[in-house]
C-alpha positions in Angstrom: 0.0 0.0 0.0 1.2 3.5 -0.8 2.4 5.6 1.7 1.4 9.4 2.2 4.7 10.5 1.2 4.0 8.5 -2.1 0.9 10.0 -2.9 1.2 13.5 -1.2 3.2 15.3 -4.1 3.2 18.2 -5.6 1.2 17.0 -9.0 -1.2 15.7 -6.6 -1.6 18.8 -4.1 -2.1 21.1 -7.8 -4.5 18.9 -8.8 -6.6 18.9 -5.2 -6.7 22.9 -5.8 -7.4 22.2 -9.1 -10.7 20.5 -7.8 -11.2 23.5 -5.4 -11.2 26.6 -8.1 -13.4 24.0 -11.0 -16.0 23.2 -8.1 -15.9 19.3 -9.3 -14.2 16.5 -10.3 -15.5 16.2 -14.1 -14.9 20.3 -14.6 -11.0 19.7 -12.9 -10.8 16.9 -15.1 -11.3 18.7 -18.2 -9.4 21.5 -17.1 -6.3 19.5 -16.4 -6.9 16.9 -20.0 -7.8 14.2 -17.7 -10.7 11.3 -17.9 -12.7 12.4 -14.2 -11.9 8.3 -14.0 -8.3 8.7 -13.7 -8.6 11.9 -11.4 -11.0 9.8 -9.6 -8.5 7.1 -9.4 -5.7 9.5 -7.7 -7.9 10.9 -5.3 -9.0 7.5 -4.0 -5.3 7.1 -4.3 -4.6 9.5 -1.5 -7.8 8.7 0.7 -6.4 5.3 1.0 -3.3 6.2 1.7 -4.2 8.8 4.7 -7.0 6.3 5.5 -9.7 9.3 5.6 -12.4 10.6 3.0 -11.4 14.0 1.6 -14.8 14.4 -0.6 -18.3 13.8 0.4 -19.7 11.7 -2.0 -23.0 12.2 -1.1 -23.1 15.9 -3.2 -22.8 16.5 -6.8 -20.2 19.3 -6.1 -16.5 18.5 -5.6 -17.5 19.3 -1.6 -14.5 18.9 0.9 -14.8 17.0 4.6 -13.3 18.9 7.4 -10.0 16.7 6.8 -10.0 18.0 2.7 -10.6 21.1 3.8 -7.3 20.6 6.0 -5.3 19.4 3.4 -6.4 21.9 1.0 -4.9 24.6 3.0 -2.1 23.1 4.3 -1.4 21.4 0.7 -1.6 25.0 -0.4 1.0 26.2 2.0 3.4 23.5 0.9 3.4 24.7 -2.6 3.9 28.3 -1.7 7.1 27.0 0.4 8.3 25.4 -2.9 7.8 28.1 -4.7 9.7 30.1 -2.6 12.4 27.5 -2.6 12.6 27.9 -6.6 12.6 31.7 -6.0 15.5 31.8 -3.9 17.8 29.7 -5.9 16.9 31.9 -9.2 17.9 34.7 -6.8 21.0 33.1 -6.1 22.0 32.5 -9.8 20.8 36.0 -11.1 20.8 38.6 -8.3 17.2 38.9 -9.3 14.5 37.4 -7.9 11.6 35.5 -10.2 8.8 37.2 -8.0 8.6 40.0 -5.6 5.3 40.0 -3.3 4.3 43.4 -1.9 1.6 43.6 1.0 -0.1 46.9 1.3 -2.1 47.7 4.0 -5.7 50.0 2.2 -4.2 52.9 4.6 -1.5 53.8 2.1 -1.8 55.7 -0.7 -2.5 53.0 -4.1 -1.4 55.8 -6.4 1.9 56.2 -5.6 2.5 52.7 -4.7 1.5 52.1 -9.2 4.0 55.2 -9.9 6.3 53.0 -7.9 5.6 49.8 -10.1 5.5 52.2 -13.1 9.3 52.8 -12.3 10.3 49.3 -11.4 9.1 47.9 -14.7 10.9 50.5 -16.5 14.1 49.0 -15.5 12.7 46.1 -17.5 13.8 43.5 -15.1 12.9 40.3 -14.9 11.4 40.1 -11.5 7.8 40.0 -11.9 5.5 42.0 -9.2 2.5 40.7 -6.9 0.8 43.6 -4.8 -1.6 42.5 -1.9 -4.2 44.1 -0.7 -3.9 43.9 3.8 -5.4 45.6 6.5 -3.9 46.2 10.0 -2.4 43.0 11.4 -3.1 40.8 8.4 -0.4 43.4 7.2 2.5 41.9 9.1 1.4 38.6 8.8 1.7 38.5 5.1 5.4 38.7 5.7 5.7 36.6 8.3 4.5 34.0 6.9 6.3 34.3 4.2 3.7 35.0 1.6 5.5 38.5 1.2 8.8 40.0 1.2 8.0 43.4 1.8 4.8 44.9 3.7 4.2 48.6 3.6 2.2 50.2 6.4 2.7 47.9 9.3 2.0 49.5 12.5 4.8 50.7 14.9 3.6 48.5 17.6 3.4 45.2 15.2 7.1 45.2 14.6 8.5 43.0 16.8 9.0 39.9 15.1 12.4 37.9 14.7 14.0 38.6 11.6 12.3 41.2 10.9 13.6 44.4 9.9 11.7 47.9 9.7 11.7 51.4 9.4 9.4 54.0 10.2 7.3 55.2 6.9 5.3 58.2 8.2 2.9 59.2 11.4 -0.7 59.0 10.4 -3.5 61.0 12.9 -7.1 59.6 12.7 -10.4 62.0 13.4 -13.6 60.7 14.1 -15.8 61.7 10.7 -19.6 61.3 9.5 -21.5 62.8 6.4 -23.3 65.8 7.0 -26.1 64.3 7.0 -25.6 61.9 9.9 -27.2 62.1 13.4 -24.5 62.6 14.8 -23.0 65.7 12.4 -25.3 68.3 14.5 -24.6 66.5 17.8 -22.8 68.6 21.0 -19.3 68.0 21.0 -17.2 66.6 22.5 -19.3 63.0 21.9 -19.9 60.9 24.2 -19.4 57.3 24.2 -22.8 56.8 25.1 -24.0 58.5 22.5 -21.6 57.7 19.5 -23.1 53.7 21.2 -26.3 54.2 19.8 -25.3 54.8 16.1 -23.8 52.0 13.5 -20.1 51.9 13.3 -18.2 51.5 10.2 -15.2 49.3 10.9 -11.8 47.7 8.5 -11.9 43.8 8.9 -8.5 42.6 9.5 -6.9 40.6 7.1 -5.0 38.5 9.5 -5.6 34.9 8.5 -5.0 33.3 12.3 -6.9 34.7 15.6 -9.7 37.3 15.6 -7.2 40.3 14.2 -7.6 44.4 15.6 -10.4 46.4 16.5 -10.4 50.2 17.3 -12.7 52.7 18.5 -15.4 50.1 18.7 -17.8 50.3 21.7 -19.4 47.2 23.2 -23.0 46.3 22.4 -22.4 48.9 18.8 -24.3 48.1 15.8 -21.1 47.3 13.5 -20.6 47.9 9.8 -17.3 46.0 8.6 -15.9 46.6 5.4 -12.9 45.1 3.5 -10.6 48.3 3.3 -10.2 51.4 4.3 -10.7 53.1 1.3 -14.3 51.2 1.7 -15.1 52.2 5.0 -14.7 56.2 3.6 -16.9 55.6 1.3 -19.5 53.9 3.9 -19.1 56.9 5.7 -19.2 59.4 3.1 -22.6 57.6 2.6 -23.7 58.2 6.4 -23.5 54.5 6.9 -21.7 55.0 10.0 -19.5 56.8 11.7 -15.8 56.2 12.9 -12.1 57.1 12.7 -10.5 57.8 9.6 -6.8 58.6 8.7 -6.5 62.5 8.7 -4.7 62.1 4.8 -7.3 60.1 3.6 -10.5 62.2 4.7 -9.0 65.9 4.5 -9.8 66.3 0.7 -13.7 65.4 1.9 -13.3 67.6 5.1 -12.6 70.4 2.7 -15.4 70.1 0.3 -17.6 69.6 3.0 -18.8 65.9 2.4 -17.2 64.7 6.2 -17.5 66.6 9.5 -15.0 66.0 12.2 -16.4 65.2 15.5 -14.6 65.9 18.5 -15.0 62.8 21.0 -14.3 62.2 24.7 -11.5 59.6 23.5 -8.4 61.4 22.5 -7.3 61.2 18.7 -5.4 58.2 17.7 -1.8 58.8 16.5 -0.1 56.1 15.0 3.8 55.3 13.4 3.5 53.5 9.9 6.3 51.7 9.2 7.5 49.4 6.4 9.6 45.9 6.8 11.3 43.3 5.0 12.1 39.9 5.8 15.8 38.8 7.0 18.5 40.1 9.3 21.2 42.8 8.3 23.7 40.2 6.9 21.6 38.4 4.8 21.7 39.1 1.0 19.1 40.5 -0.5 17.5 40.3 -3.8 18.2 43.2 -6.6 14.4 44.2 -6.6 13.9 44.3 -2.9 17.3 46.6 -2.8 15.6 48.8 -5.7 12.4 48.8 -3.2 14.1 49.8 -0.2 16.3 52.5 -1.7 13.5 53.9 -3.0 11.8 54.2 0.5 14.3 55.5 2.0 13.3 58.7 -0.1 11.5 61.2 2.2 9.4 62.6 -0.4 8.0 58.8 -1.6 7.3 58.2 2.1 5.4 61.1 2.6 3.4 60.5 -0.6 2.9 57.0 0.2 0.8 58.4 3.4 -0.9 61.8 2.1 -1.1 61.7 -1.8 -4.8 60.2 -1.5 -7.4 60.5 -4.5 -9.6 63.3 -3.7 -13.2 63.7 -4.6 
């Protein structure tokens, strides 16, 4: 009988996330040139081998048990890690690497992070570039985990990782905003939190794939709005969806025109130290793109437009 190292290889871990994305085994199977007998076949292969059922075969969709679901993601971490085993040795032989992953948190400024890319690719290298979309601690965790090599717009108090090295990007203020038309526009100042209690929220999910992730500025018992970014939750609240605590750099252009009013609250203002970071220690080589990154941060004028150079309306 096959063992799992027989049967759990990399073919056979592509083709289990090929029966994820298709939604079934006769769709994977014509995706991949395959009879759905022969993928069939394999993945009875592997059930036998692990002695567990990865597919309930009572549904006509390809629908995972607990333990597929299991293997799935862990199946998917194992061909990231060989991925990134390929990347580094093409880094070794060329200098450059094969793929650079960049997480940005939605609090800095997209724009200038695609000027940025705009200047990269003009090098023509031959390092391609991957851009992720975090929020708050999901930020950092992206590069922990290795699924990035550089984050931008980790949080001062998040950097404290082994191996990790930082610098400071920028300070970012947040002010408490609604539309004009909100409840809470008109309301005596400074707000209460009894009062700011009794009206919805609009709130960032965190991106952080393990525990429950940050909050901030919530209130217990608050009728909560999340959104997936930040540049989501302005427009929520440019809406009058909610109410809550934006960067100062995002919302000024709005505070101007007069589409947000700031609120002063009982809670001071949040002040916060954006930083960026990299994975490795000071004597470690590092890649020719990541170099290119990193000098370019180290520009004063690129950091500050990272944190302030917001679309406005």
């Amino acid at each position: 009988m096959q063992t799992a190292r027989d049967v759990l290889t990399p073919d056979a871990l592509a083709m289990l996330q090929a029966i994820a994305s298709a939604g079934s085994f006769a769709a994977a199977a014509r995706a991949m040139g395959m009879v759905p007998s022969a993928l069939t076949y394999r993945v009875r292969q592997i059930e036998d081998a692990l002695d567990v059922l990865l597919y309930d075969r009572s549904s006509r969709q390809a629908r995972l048990t607990p333990a597929g679901a299991e293997l799935l993601r862990e199946g998917n971490r194992l061909l990231g890690e060989i991925d990134a085993v390929a990347n580094r040795v093409k880094r070794v032989a060329t200098g450059w690497e094969s793929q650079l992953t960049i997480a940005v948190d939605t609090v800095i400024a997209k724009a200038t992070v695609m000027e940025l890319c705009d200047a990269f690719f003009a090098l023509a290298p031959p390092t391609r570039i991957r851009l992720r979309d975090e929020t708050l601690s999901g930020t950092l965790e992206a590069l922990t985990s290795g699924q990035a090599d550089l984050a931008i717009g980790v949080t001062a108090d998040a950097v404290s990782t082994t191996h990790i090295l930082s610098k400071p990007l920028g300070g970012v203020t947040f002010v408490y905003a609604v539309a004009p038309h909100h409840p809470l526009a008109t309301a005596e100042e400074p707000l209460s939190d009894a009062l700011i209690q009794r009206h919805r929220a609009v709130a960032v999910a965190d991106s952080v794939q393990r525990g429950s992730g940050l909050t901030f500025g919530l209130l217990s018992g608050q009728d909560v709005f999340t959104v997936g970014s930040m540049q989501a939750k302005l427009d929520a609240q440019l809406r009058g969806l909610g109410g809550g605590n934006l960067p100062r750099c995002m919302a000024n252009p709005y505070i101007d025109s007069g589409r947000l009013v700031v609120k002063q609250t009982e809670r001071a203002q949040r002040h916060v130290t954006i930083h960026y970071a990299w994975r490795g220690d000071k004597a470690a080589a590092q890649g020719r793109a990541l170099q290119w990154w990193l000098q370019q941060l180290e520009s004063p004028a690129t950091r500050e437009a990272l944190l302030e150079r917001h679309r406005g309306p």
